[in-house]
N, C-alpha and C positions, 0 to 999 in steps of 0.2 A: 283737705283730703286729696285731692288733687295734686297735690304737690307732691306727697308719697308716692304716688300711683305712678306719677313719672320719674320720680326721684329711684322707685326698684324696676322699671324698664328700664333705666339709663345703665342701671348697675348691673341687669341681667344681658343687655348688650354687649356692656364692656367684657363682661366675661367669656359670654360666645364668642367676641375677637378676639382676646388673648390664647382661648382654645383653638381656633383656627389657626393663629399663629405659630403655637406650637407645634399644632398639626402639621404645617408647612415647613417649619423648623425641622422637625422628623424626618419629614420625608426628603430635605436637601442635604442632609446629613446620612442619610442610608444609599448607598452607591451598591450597584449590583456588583459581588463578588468576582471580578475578572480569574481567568483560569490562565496557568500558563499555555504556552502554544505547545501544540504536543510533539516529541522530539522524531528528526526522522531518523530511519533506522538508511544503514550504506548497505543493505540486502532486502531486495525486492520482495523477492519468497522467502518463504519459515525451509525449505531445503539447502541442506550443507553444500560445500562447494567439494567436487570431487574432481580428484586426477587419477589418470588409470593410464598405463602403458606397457604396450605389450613388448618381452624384448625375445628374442628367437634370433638364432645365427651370429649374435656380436651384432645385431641390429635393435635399434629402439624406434618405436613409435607410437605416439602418443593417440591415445581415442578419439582427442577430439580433432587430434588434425584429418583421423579419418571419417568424422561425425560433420564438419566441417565439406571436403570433399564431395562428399554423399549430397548438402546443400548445394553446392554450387554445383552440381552434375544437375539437378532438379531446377535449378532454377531460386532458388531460396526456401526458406526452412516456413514462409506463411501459407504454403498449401500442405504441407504436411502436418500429419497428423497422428498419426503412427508409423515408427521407424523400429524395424527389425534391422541388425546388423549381424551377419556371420563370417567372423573371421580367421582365413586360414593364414597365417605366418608363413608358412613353408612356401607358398606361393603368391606373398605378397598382396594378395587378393584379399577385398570385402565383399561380398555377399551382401545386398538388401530388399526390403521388400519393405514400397511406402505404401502407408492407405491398406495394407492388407492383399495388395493386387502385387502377386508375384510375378515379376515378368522375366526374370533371370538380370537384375542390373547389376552390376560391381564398379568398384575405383582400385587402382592400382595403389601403393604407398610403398 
């Protein structure tokens, strides 16, 4: 009787191995789904790109070379925060007020 008793441990062994085996099998075979990389977009913000110019006298000028100006009169556009612009044609003048603090500035164009 003895020899049974080890004869169906030997056999319930073997089987718990070939279970772990498999188990092990499974799991070198199931690879986490890679994603592709996700694509970049050539536009930073969701806003359209705009050109706008104003023309008066047989003259043309474009907004942003006067949006442009208005920064380098200030010093660059990272302290500002809010830019009003009033533009009169007739005399070549812009009108602005950064930050809300009117002080009377303008650029020629």
């Amino acid at each position: 009787m003895a020899k049974k008793a080890t004869t169906k441990k030997t056999e319930e062994t073997k089987v718990t191995e070939a279970v772990k085996a498999e188990v092990k099998a499974e799991a070198v075979v199931e690879e986490p789904v890679k994603k592709a990389p996700a694509k970049k977009t050539a536009c930073k913000t969701s806003e359209p790109v705009i050109k706008c110019t104003i023309e008066f006298n047989d003259k043309n000028t474009a907004v942003r070379d006067i949006v442009d100006s208005i920064y380098a009169a200030e010093g660059g556009k990272d302290k500002i925060k809010t830019l009003d612009v009033y533009i009169q044609p007739e005399n070549n003048v812009a009108y602005y007020v950064v930050n809300g603090e009117a002080e009377g500035k303008s650029v020629q164009f």
